[in-house]
N, C-alpha and C positions, 0 to 999 in steps of 0.2 A: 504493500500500500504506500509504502514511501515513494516508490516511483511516480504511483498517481498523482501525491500530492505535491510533488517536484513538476510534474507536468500542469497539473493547475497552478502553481505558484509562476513558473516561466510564463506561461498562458495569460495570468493574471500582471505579471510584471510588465510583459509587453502592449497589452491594454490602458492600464493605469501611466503608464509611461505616454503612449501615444495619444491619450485623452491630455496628460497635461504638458505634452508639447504642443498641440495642434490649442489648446486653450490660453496656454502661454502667448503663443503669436497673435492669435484673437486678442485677447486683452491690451497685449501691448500694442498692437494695428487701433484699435479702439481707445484705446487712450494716446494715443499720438494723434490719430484725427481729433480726438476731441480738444485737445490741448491747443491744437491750429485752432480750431472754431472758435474756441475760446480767447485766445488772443487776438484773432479778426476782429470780435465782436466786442473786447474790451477797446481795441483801438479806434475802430470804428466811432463807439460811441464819446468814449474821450473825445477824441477829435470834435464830435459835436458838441459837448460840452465846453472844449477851448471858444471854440468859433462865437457861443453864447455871450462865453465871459469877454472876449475879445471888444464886443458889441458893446458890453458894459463898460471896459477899460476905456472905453473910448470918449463914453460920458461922465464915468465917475470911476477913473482911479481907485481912487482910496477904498469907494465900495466893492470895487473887483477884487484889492488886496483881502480887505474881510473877509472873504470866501475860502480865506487858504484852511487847510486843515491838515490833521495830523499825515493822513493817504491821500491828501489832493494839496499839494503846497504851490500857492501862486506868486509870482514874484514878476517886478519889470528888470531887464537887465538891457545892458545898452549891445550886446549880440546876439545873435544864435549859438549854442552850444558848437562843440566841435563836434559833424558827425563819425570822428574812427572813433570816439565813446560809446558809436551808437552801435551795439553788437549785437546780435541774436543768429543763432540758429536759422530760425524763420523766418527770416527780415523779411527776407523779399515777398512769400506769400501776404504778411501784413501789411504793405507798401503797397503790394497789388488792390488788398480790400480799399485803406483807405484813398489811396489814389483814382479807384473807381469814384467813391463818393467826394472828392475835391474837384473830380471832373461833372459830376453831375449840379454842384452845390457853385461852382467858381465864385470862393468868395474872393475878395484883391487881395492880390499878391501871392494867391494861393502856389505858383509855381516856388516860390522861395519858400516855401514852409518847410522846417525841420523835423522831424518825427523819429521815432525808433523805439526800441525796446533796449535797455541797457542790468547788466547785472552789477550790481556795487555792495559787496559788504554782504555777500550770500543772499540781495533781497532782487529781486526783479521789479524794474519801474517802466514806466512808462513815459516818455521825456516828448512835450510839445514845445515847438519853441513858433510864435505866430508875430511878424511885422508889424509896428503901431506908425500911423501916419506921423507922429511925433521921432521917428527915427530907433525910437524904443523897440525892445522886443518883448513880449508878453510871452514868461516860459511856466508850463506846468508839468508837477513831479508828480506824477502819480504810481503809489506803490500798490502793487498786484500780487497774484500767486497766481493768477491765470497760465502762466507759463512750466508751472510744475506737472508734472503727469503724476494720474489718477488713476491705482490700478487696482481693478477687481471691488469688489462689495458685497453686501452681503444676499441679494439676492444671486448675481452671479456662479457664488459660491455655494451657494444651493440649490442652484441647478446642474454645477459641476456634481457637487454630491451625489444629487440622484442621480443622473446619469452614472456615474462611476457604477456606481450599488448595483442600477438593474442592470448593465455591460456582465460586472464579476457575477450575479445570480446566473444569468443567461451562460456564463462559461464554466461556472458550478456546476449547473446543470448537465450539459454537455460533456464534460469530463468525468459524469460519473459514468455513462454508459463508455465511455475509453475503459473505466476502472474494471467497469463488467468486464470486457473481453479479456484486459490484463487477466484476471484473476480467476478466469474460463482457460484461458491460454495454458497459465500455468501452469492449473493443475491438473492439466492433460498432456503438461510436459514432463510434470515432475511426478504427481504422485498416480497416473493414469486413469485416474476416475473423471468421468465427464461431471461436466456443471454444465446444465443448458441456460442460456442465457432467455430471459422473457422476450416472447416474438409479438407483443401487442402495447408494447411500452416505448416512449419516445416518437423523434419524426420517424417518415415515414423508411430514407435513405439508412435509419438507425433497427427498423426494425428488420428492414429488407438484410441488411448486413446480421443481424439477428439468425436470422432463419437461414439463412447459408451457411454461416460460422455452425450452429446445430447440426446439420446435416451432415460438413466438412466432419464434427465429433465420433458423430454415429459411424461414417465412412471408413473414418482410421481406428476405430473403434471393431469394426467387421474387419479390417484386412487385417489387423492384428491377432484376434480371435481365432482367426481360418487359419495364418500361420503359424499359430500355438498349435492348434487342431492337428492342421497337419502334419507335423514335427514330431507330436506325440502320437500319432497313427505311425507314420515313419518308424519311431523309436521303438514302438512294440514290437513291431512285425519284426521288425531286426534283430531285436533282442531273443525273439524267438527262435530265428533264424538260427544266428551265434548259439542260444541255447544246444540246440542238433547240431550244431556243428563240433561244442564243445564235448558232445557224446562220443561224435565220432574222432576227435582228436584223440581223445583217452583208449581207443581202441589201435592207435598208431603204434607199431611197434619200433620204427626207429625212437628212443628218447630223447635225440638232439631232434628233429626234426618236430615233434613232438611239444617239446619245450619252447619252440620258435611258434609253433602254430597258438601256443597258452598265450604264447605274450601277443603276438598278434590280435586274439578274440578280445585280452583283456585292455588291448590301448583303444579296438575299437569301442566295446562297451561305455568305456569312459569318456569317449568322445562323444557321442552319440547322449551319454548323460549332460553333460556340459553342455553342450548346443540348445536344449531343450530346455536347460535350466536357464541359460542366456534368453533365450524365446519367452520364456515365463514371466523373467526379471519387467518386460516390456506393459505386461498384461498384468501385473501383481495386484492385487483387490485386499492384501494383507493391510488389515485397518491400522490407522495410528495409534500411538500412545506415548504418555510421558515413561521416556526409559532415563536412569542413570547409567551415562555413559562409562562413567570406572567399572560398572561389576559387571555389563555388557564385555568388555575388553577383557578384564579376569575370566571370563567364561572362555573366551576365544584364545588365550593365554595358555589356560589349564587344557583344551584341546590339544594345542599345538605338543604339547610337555608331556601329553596321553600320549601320543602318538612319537616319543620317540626323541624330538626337536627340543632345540636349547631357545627357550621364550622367556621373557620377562618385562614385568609391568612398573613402570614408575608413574605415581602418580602424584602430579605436582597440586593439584588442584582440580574442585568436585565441578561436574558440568554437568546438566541435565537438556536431553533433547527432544523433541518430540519426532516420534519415527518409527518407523516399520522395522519389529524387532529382528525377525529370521533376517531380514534382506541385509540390517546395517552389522548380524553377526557373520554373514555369508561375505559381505566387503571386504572387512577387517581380518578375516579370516584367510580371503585368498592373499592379502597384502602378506600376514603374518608366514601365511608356506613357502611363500616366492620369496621372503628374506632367510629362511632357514635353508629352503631348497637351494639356493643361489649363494646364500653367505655366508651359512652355515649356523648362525644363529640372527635372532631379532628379541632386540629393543623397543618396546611399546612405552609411550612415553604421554601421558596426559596432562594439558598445563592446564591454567587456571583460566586463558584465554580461549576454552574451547575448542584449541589446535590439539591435531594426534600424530606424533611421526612413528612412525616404523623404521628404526635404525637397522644396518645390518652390517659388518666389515666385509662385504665381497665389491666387486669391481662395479655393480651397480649398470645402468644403461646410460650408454655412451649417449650425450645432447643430441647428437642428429640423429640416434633412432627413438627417439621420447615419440615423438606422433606417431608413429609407427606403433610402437608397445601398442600402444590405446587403440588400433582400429583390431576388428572380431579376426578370429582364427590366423591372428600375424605371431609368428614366433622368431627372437631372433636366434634363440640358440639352432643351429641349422638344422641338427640330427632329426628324427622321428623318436629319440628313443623317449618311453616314460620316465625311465629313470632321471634323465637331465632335463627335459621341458615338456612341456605342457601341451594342450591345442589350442592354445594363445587366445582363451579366452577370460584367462582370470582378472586381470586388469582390466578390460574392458566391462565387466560385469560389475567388478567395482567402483566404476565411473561410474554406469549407469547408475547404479546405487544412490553415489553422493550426490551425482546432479537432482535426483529425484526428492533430493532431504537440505537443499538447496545448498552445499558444499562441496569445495574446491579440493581439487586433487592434485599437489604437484610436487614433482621429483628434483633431489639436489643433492651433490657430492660434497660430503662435509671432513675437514680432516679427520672423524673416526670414522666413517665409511659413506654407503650412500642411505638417504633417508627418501621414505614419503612421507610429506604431510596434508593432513585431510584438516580442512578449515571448516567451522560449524561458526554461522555465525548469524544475529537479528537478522531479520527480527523473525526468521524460521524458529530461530532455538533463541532461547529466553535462559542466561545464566544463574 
């Protein structure tokens, strides 16, 4: 389920991300235009406000100075300002506004009029400077914030919200039938029981994918069956075969000839057991359960020590797993022979992190035949004989195994010999 929720979290990141970049540029396009509009229309009307007071200046001075205030300061001075003070950004768009309305209004002298927007002392003003027929200049200061940008608020910001909300519901959604199929997939890869996934649930692209994936189950579900079937049809008849056959060996009167046909009958019987038992491993219905892994390995320990073999268990620390008991003693078990068989004895070695290696001091397998080990009936000891290998299915059958109990299988040369280690880890198994 972690993968799910890593797939919804990416899913969700790249949503939430492209809502608030494509919002981001919104806003900030939107407060930039508004920020122009806004200074058009402060200047704009300034402007007509100088033009007023000009009218006044004209008749009464002194009442025109009374109008000054703390954001509109009126003053007569004997110039126009200097306009490289006059700086903005925008200039030119506000120049466009008021210059339209000096062209429509022509009052005198309008072509000499001074204007701009200037910053001083972190405050943004607005600077007119207007001609007096007395050779005076009639200048006003007026302070603004029109020029600042304005971004986001609180309706905005709760339509981002919603939007965001119903976007991740609708991919919440959607993700959980991904989760169905993960979790249908898997465990007809791992533990070989079908999960049929519901075929009347979701859109319709979802259910169609439904009813197929179903079918696909059932499919590999019958090919698998028929080839157990037939394997064990196979295996009987053979066995029965061999049986008569091992009648009439014992009726042979050469004893070397004799002794060659025994071992003959008995490598094929055990070949023929192996095969079927690998065929099985695919098809296993053996239910789960919580096993402790230390007395599962002592069981498989004490085996190996029955029968002859130098085996022993160190146990660094207790792990508990959930899994199919015969199948993970039958893994552990072929690893355990192949390091006796091969090394002469094995090290079984349980940590506390859930890892199990199989030490053994033999020569171990050379890195460029490792994939090789793992595909079915590959042997590399060359011979046929029983004595020295196998029918090169015991590794493979123990992959199958741990893939199915969702752990890692991999081989390494260590200065004491070569080891396997089998990795058990979350969230299949729970320490």
């Amino acid at each position: 389920m972690a993968r799910d929720h890593a797939y919804f979290s990416h899913l969700a990141l790249g949503i939430v991300g492209g809502v608030l970049l494509l919002y981001g540029a919104l806003v900030a396009w939107y407060a930039h235009e508004s920020m122009v509009a806004r200074a058009q229309t402060y200047a704009a009307s300034s402007m007509e406000r100088a033009l007023a007071l000009r009218g006044l200046a004209e008749r009464d001075a002194a009442g025109a100075l009374a109008l000054s205030a703390e954001d509109w300061r009126v003053r007569l001075d004997s110039g126009p300002p200097s306009t490289a003070e006059l700086a903005w950004w925008h200039e030119q768009e506000v120049r466009e506004t008021v210059g339209q309305l000096l062209e429509r209004r022509q009052p005198s002298g309008w072509q000499r009029f001074v204007y701009g927007f200037q910053y001083l002392d972190g405050q943004s003003r607005f600077l007119v400077s207007l001609p007096m027929p007395d050779s005076r200049w009639l200048s006003v200061d007026a302070s603004t914030d029109v020029t600042s940008l304005s971004l986001g608020g609180f309706w905005p910001t709760l339509f981002l919200v919603g939007t965001l909300v119903l976007m991740l519901t609708a991919a919440k959604h959607l993700t959980r039938y991904v989760a169905r199929f993960s979790v249908a997939a898997e465990s007809i890869g791992r533990t070989g029981q079908l999960v049929a996934l519901p075929e009347n649930q979701g859109p319709r692209e979802v259910r169609r994918a439904s009813r197929a994936f179903n079918a696909m189950q059932r499919r590999v579900q019958a090919l698998i069956d028929e080839r157990t079937q037939m394997l064990g049809a196979m295996s009987h008849d053979l066995r029965t075969i061999a049986t008569r056959l091992q009648l009439r060996v014992e009726k042979l009167p050469d004893a070397e000839a004799r002794e060659r046909a025994e071992r003959d009958l008995t490598a094929m019987t055990s070949i023929l057991q192996e095969a079927l038992a690998f065929a099985r491993e695919d098809s296993s219905t053996e239910p789960m359960q919580r096993l402790d892994l230390a007395s599962l390995l002592q069981a498989v320990v004490d085996d190996a020590m029955d029968t002859g073999g130098k085996a022993l268990l160190v146990v660094e620390g207790q792990w508990r797993v959930t899994g199919q008991s015969v199948a993970l003693r039958r893994a552990f078990s072929n690893l355990v022979e192949n390091a006796v068989l091969y090394g002469g004895s094995a090290i079984v070695t349980l940590r506390s992190n859930g890892s199990v290696t199989v030490l053994d001091p033999g020569a171990g397998i050379a890195e460029a035949d490792r994939a090789r080990a793992l595909q079915a009936f590959v042997r590399l000891e060359s011979s046929r004989n029983r004595e020295t290998g196998g029918t090169g299915l015991g590794l493979t059958i123990a992959r199958t195994i741990f893939d199915r109990h969702g752990a890692t299988m991999e081989f390494a040369h260590t200065d004491r010999g070569f080891e396997v280690a089998v990795d058990f880890k979350p969230p299949r198994v729970a320490g």
